[in-house]
N, C-alpha and C positions, 0 to 999 in steps of 0.2 A: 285417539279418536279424531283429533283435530286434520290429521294428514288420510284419512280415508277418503275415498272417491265416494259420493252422495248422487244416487241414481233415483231418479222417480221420474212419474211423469211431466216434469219441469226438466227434464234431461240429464246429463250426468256432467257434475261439477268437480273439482281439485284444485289443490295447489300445484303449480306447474313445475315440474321434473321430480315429483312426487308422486301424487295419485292420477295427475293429469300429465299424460304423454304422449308422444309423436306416436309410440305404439297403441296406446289406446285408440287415439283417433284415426289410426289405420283400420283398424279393428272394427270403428264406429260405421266407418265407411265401406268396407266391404260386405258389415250387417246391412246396413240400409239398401247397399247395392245389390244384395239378395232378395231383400224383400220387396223391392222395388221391381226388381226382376228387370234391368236394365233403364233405357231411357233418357231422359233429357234429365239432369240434376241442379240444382240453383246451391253455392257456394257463398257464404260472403262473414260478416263477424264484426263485432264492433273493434278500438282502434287498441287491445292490447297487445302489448310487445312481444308475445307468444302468436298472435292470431297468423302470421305468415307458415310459422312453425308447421301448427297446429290444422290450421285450414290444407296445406299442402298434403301433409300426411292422410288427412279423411278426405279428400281429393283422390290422390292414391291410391286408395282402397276402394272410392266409386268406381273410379278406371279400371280395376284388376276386376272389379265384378260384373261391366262392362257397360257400363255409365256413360254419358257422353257431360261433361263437366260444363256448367257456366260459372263463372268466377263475377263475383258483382263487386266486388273490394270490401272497403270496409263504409262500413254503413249502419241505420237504424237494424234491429232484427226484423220490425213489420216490414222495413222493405224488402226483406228475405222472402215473406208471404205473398205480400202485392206482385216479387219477378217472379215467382213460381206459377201463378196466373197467367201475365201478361207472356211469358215466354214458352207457354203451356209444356211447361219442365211436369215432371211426376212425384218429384219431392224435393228437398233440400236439407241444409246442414246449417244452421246458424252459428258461427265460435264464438262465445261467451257465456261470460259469469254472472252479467247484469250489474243488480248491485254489490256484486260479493270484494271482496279488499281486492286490490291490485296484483295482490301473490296469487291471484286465483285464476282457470279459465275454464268454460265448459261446454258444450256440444248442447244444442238444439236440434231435433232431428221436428221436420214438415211433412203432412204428407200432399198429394196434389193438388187440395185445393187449397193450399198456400195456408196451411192451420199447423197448429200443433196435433201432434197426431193423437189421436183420442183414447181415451182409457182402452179399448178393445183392442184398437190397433196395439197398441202400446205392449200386450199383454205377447201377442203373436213376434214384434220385434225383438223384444227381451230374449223372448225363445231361440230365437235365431242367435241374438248375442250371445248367448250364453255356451254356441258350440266353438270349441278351443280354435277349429279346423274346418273354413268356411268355404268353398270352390269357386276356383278361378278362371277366368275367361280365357281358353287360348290364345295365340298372336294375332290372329286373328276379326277377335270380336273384344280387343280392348276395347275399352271407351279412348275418349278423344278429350281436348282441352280447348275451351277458349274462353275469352270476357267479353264483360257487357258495362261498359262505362255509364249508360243512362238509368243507372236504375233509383237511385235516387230526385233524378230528374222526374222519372216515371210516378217517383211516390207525392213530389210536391202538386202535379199538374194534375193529379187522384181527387187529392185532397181540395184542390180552388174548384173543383167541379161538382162537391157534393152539394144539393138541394137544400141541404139544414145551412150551408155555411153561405152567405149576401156579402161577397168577396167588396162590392160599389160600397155597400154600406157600411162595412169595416173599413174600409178606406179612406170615409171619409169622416172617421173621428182621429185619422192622423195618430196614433198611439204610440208614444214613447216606452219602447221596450230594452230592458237586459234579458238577457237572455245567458246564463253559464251551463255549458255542455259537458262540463267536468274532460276536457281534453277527451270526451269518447267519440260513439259514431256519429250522433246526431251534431257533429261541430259545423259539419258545411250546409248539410240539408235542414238545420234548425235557425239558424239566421236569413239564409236565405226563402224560406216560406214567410217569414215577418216582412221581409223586403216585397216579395210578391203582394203581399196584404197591406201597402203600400205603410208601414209602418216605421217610424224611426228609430232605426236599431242600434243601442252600443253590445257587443259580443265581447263576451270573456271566457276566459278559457275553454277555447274553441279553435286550439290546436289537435287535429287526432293523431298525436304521441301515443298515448296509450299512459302517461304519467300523471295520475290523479294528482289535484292539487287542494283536492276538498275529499272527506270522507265519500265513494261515491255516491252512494242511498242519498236521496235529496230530499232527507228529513232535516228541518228546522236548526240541530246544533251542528250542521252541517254549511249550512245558507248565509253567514257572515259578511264574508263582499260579497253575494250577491243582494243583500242588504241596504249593505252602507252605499253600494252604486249608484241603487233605486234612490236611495238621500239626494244621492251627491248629483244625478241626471236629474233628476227631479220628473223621475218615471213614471208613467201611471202603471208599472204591471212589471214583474218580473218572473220570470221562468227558468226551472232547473231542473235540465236531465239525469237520468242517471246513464250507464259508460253507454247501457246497445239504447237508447232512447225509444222505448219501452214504457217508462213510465215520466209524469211531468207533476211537479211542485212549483207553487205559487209565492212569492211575494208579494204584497196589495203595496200599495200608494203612499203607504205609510212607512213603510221600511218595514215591514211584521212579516215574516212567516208563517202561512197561514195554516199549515201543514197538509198532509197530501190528498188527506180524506175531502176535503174540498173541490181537487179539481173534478172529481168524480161528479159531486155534489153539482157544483154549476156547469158539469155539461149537460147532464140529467134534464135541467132547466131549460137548456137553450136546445134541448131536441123535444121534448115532452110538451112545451109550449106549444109546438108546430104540429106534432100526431100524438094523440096519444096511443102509446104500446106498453107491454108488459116488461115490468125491470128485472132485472137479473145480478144479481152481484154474490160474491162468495160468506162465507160463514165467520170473515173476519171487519167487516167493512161498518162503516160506521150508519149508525142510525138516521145521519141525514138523508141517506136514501131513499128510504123507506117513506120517510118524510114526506119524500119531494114527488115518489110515487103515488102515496094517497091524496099529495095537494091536485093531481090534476084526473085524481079516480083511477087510479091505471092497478094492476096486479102487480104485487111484487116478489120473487122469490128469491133464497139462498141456495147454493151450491158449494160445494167443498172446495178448499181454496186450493187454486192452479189455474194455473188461463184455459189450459182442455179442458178442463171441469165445468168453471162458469159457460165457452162455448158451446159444449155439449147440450146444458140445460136453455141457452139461448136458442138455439135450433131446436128443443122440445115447445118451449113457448113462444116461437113467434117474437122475441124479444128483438125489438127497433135500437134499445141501447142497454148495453149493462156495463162490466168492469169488474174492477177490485179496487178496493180504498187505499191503495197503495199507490195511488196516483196512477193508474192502468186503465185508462178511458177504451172500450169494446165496440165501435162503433161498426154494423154490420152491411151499411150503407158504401161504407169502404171497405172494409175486409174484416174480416172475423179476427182480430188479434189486437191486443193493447199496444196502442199509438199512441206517442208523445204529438205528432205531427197535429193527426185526427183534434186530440184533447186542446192545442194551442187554437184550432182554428174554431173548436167550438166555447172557447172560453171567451174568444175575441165577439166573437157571434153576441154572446147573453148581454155582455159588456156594451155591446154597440145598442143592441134591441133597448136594454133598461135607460141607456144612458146616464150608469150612475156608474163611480168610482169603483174597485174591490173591494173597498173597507166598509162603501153601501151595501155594494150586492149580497154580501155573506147574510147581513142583516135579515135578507128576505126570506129565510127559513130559519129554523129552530138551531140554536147551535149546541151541541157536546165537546163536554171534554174528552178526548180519550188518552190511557196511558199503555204504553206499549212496553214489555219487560221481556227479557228473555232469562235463562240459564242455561249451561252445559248439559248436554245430552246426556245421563246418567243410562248404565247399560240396561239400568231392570228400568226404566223409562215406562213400559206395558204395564210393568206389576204394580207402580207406584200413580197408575193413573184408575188400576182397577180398586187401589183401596180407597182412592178420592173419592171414587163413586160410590161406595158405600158413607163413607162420610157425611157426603151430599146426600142420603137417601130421603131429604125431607122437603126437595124440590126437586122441578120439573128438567131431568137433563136431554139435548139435545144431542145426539152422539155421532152426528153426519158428520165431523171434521174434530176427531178429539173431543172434547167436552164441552161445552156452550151452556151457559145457565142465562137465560131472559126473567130480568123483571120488568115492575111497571114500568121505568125509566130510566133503565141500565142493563148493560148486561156483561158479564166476564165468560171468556174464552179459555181455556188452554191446549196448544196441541204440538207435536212432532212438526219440524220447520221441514219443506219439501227442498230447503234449497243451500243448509248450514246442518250442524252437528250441534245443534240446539231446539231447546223446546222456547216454545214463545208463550205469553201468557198477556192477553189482551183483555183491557178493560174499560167500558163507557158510559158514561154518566152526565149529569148535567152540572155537576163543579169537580174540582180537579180534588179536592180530598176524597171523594167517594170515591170516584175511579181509583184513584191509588190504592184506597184500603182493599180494594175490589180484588187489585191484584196483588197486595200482599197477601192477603186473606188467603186467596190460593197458593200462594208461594209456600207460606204455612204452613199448609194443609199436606203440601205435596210433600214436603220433608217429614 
């Protein structure tokens, strides 16, 4: 189960020379190049050691369906978004896995307006995948090849221009920052935004090798020298990406890892302060949202978790900011797609406005525990979720993303992972034993 290719609408993922291969992404590519029905294409992938491989082959396939290719290197995935905009391309390809191990790499497919393409779309491109034997462009009406070196450039100079972010006045709290990019793509465009934001930067593993040198996911048993650095600089703030910098984890002043549901949390603050709008965030995110949307009156809804999903539902509501508590900050001011970039510049923002440390800020809202579990995708996975629910028949379930049980001051999750060969089982509470039993409780049940 471990070596299957994992298709949803988060893209399709594998281990590479396994389920994920040069033919696949040919294949990926002249899907898109169909559906697309030629045009301008954005190229680019965070820094693993397959992404030349990989990005070449689905390059390939654009050309043969008669694409005209921009190649952006390796980079954030949002800046795959922001140059399919700026370069008024018709869609793109992002190569990566995100968080997934090193062994891993997977296809991002965009569609024009630099998003992820949406449940509907989704539904019509699949279609298209799925024919063994897809038509080629004569000699004629190949596509073409060429790069675009600024586009990184293009994402940082995005970001100092948005209205929520007082670039003068983060500037001048001078902010001693680490910053570890786990060797992916945010290595060059994530120090250097801190630099712009006139901040004093020490960078750590922020070579893009493609050679993780921490588990990628930049959860907390992950964050160790990024930690002990904040000690040792005696940092006010440390940040860690994961490989396509996507999403951003915190360390506070303390040397603590705050963990990811946070940065969500306080950028909520430092845009809701300024307008209030309706929040958005997915069915797995933690309760400080919610929080932080009632603290300033604002509406708050859930959507199924996927970045298409939460943006879908943001474009229904009107929504000014939303995310995922995965450290995936949604800001629509900049573009529809979770930014590491975005999420640093508005975390700098709350930090300058309160003028208090991370270890205050966290302070100014409610805090939860949450515990996060997973286990192996079992094959009757459906059958053994449908007798849960009977189990459960003596509370209120919510069934938008898997199962969802809300109480007064907690709630447990269990669902299918869109992006592993694993079920997850997520639970939040206001101490760390309830949560836990929350999700054993379920673990139990499910067996």
């Amino acid at each position: 189960m471990a070596h299957e290719l994992i298709e949803s609408i988060s893209g399709a993922r594998g281990i590479v020379g396994e389920s994920m291969t040069p033919h696949l992404a040919l294949h990926y590519g002249l899907a898109l190049g169909t559906y697309l029905e030629g045009g301008v294409v954005v190229v680019g992938g965070d820094s693993r050691t397959s992404h030349d491989c990989l990005k070449s082959a689905a390059a390939s396939g654009l050309m043969a369906a008669g694409c005209d290719v921009i190649d952006i290197g390796i980079c954030p995935t949002p800046t795959v978004g922001i140059a399919i905009r700026n370069l008024k391309a018709r869609g793109g390809i992002a190569v990566t896995a995100s968080h997934n191990p090193v062994q891993w790499n997977g296809l991002k497919v965009f569609n024009r307006k630099g998003e992820f393409i949406t449940p509907q779309q989704f539904d019509i491109f699949q279609r298209i995948l799925s024919q063994p034997l897809l038509p080629l462009s004569e000699w004629k009406q190949v596509g073409s090849y060429g790069r675009y070196d600024k586009a990184a450039d293009d994402h940082i100079s995005r970001v100092l221009k948005l209205d929520a972010v007082n670039v003068r006045k983060i500037k001048r709290r001078k902010f001693k920052v680490v910053i570890d990019c786990v060797n992916g793509g945010g290595s060059i465009p994530g120090p250097a935004l801190l630099e712009k934001l006139g901040c004093n930067v020490t960078a750590i593993n922020c070579d893009p090798d493609g050679r993780f040198p921490r588990g990628p996911e930049p959860v907390p048993a992950h964050l160790t020298q990024l930690r002990r650095k904040v000690l040792e600089k005696k940092a006010d703030i440390g940040f860690a990406l994961d490989p396509d910098a996507d999403r951003l984890a915190i360390v506070s002043n303390e040397g603590k890892a705050i963990g990811e549901e946070h940065t969500l949390a306080i950028a909520l603050h430092a845009v809701l302060s300024q307008r209030r709008s309706p929040v958005v965030v997915n069915m797995s995110t933690s309760r400080m949202c919610q929080d932080a949307a009632e603290k300033y009156g604002c509406k708050f809804y859930r959507s199924r978790v996927g970045e298409a999903n939460v943006v879908e539902l943001m474009r229904k509501k009107r929504s000014a900011i939303g995310g995922e508590g995965n450290g995936g900050v949604i800001f629509p001011a900049s573009h529809y797609g979770r930014d590491s970039l975005v999420a640093i510049a508005l975390v700098l923002q709350h930090l300058s406005e309160s003028g208090k440390p991370v270890s205050d800020a966290t302070k100014d809202y409610p805090n939860y525990v949450i515990n996060k579990d997973k286990g192996e995708l079992p094959v009757d996975f459906d059958i053994k979720l449908e007798k849960l629910k009977a189990k459960l028949s003596d509370v209120n379930i919510d069934e938008t993303d898997g199962i969802r049980i809300d109480y007064s001051d907690s709630w447990v999750q269990v669902r299918k992972s869109n992006t592993e060969p694993i079920f997850r089982v997520i639970a939040e509470a206001r101490t760390k034993p309830k949560a836990r039993d929350l999700v054993r409780t379920i673990k139990d049940l499910l067996k």
